[in-house]
ZASE-329915 format. One line per field, with one value per residue (C-alpha): x, y, z. Coordinates in nm, 2 decimals, always signed. Example, Ala and Ser with C-alpha at 12.3 -4.5 7.8 and 13.67 -1.06 7.14 Angstrom:
2
east <- [+1.23,+1.37]
north <- [-0.45,-0.11]
up <- [+0.78,+0.71]
// end
This chain:
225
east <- [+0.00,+0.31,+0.53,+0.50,+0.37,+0.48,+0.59,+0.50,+0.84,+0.72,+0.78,+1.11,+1.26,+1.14,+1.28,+1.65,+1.66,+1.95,+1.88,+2.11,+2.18,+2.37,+2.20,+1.85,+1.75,+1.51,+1.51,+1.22,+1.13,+1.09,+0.92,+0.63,+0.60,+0.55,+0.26,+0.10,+0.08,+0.03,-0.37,-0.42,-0.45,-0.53,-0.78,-0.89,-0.81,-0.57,-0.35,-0.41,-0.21,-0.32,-0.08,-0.06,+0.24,+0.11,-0.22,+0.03,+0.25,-0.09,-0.26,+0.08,+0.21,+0.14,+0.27,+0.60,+0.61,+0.53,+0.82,+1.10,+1.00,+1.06,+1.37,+1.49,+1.32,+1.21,+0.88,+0.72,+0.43,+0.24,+0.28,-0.06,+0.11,+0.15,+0.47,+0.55,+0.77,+0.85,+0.93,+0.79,+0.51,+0.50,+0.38,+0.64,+0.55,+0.66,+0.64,+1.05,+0.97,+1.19,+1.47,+1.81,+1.67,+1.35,+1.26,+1.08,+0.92,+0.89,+0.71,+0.85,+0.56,+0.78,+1.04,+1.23,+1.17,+1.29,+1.61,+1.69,+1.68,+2.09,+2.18,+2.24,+1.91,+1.73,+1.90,+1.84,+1.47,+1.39,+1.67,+1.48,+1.15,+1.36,+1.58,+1.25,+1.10,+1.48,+1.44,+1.07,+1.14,+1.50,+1.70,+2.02,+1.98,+1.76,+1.71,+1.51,+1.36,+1.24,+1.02,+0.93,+0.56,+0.26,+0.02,-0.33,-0.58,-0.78,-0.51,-0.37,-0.71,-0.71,-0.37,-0.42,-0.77,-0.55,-0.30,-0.58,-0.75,-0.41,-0.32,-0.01,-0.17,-0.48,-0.72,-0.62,-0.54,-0.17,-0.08,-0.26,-0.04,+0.26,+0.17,+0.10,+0.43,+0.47,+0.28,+0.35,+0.68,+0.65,+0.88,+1.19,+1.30,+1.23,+1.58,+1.60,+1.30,+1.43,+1.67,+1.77,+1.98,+2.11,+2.13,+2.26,+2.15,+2.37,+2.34,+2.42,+2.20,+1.97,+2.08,+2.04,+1.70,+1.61,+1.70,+1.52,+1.23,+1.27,+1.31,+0.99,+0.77,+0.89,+0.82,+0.47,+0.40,+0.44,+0.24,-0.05,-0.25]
north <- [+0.00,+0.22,+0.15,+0.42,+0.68,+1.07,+1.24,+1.62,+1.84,+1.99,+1.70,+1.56,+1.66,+1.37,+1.17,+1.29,+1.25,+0.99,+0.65,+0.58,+0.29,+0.28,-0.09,+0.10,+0.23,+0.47,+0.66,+0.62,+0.99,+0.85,+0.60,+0.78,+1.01,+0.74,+0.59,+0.89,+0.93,+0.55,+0.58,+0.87,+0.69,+0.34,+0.42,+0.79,+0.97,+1.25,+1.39,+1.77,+2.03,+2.33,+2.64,+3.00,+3.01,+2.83,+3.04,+3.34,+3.23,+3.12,+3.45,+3.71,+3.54,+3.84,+4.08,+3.86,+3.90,+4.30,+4.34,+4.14,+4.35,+4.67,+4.54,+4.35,+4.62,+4.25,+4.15,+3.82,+3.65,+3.40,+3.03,+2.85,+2.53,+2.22,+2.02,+1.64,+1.40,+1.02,+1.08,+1.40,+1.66,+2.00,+2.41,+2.59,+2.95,+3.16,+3.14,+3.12,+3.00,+3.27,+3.29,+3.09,+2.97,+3.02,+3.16,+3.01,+3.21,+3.18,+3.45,+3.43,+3.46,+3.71,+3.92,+3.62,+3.33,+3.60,+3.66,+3.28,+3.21,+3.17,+3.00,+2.64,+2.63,+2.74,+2.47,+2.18,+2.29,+2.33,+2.22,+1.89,+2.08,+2.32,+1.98,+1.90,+2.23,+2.24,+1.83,+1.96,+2.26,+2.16,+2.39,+2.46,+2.71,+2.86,+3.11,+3.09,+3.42,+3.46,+3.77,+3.99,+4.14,+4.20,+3.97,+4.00,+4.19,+3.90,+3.64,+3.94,+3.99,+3.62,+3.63,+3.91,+3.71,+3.44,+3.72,+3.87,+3.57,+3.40,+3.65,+3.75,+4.11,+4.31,+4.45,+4.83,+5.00,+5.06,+4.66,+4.59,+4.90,+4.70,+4.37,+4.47,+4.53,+4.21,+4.15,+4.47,+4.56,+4.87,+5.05,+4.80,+4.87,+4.69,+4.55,+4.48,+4.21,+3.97,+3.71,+3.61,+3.27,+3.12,+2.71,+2.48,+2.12,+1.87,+1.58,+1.33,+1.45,+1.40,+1.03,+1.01,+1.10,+0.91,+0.58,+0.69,+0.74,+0.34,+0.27,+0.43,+0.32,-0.07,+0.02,+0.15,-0.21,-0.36,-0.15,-0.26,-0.17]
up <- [+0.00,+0.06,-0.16,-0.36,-0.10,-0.12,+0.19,+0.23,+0.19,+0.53,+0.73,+0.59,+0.87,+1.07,+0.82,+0.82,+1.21,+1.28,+1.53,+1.83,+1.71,+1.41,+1.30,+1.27,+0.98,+1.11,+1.43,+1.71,+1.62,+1.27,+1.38,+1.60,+1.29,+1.03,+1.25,+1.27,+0.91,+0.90,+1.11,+0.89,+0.53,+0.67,+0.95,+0.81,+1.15,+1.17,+1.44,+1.42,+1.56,+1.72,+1.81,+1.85,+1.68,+1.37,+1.37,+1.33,+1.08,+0.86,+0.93,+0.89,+0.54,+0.34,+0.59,+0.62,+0.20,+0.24,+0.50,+0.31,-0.01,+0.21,+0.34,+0.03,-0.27,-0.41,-0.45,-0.37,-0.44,-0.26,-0.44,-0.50,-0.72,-0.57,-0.68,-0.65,-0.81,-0.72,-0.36,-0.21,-0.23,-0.13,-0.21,-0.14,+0.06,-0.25,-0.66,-0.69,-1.07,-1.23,-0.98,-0.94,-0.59,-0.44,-0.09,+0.23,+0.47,+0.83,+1.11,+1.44,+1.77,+1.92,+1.94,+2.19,+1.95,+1.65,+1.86,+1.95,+1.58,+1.42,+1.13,+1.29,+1.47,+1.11,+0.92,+1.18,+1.21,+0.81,+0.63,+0.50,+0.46,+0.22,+0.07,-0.07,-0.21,-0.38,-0.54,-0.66,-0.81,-0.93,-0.75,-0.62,-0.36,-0.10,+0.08,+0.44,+0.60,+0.95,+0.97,+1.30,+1.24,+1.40,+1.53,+1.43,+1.64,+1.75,+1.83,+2.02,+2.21,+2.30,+2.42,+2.63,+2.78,+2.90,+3.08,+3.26,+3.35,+3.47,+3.67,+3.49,+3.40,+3.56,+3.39,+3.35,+3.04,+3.19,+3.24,+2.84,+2.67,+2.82,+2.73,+2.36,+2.34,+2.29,+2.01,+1.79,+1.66,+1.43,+1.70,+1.53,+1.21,+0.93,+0.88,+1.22,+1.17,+0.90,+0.95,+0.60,+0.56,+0.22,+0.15,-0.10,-0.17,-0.05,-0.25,+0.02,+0.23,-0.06,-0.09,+0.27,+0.22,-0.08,+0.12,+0.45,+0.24,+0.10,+0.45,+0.59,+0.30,+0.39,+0.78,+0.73,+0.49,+0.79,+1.02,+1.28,+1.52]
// end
């Protein structure tokens, strides 16, 4: 039934993780992931995952895009294409159709996760999702930018519910003017919110990923409840 299934670019990463134990093929990280996606096309039930920072990142895109042109003087646009080939499957954020290498975007919560972000932590976090959009769209580079923006007016009142009812604010305007500090950043200068870091496909990590894929197909054969 697997054995010629398509993994989404977006969780490759799960894929490239290595196993303690060098006679494993696949990790136990790899593992847990591949059942996941194993109940979801077998049994029809899907493992969904809710977070404040994804609901950001979905609802800023476009703002990300407007701040990198006003940085950058390059202009974006959002990609609506999905791409897939023998192996993966993926849309990549951007249309990167007419460029040498093509750009991912990524909008931090905060301005603490923006800060904790180098160039080691970016490629260890999305390096396989971006291996992929480079094998699909047949490219040699790419380019990752984390973006500092504003969050949207109604996650921001939710967020500042949950302060209030926990405790961690009160309810005056003086404690909420502080707190939205948090959550707008047109006080920071553009260039001050965009991380921009540049990649090049490595082919053995490509191979590396070609066989883990071989492996996990052959893995979730043999699945069960």
């Amino acid at each position: 039934m697997f054995d010629n299934y398509k993994f989404r670019c977006s969780g490759l990463g799960n894929l490239l993780i290595d196993p303690r134990n060098k006679n494993e093929q696949l990790s136990e990280s790899s593992k847990t992931y591949l059942r996941e996606l194993w109940i979801k096309e077998v049994y029809d039930r899907e493992k969904y995952i809710v977070s404040k920072y994804l609901d950001k990142g979905i609802a800023v895109e476009s703002d990300s895009l407007e701040l990198i042109k006003t940085v950058t003087g390059k202009t974006y646009f959002k990609n609506q294409k999905r791409f897939e080939n023998d192996y993966v499957i993926g849309t990549p954020d951007v249309d990167g159709k007419n460029e040498d290498s093509f750009l991912d975007v990524k909008s931090s919560w905060d301005i603490w996760t923006f800060s904790a972000v180098t160039e080691d932590t970016a490629k260890k976090t999305y390096y396989g999702q971006l291996l992929g959009y480079m094998w699909l769209l047949d490219k040699k580079k790419a380019s990752l930018a984390y973006c500092l923006v504003n969050t949207p007016q109604e996650i921001i009142q939710y967020e500042l519910y949950k302060l209030k009812l926990s405790g961690a604010i009160k309810d005056t305007p003086e404690d909420e003017e502080n707190a939205l500090k948090n959550y707008i950043f047109d006080d920071i200068e553009p260039k001050e919110r965009i991380k921009m870091y540049d990649f090049e496909l490595e082919e053995e990590i490509q191979s590396k990923l070609i066989e883990r894929i071989i492996f996990a197909r052959d893995y979730m054969n043999g699945l069960s409840l």
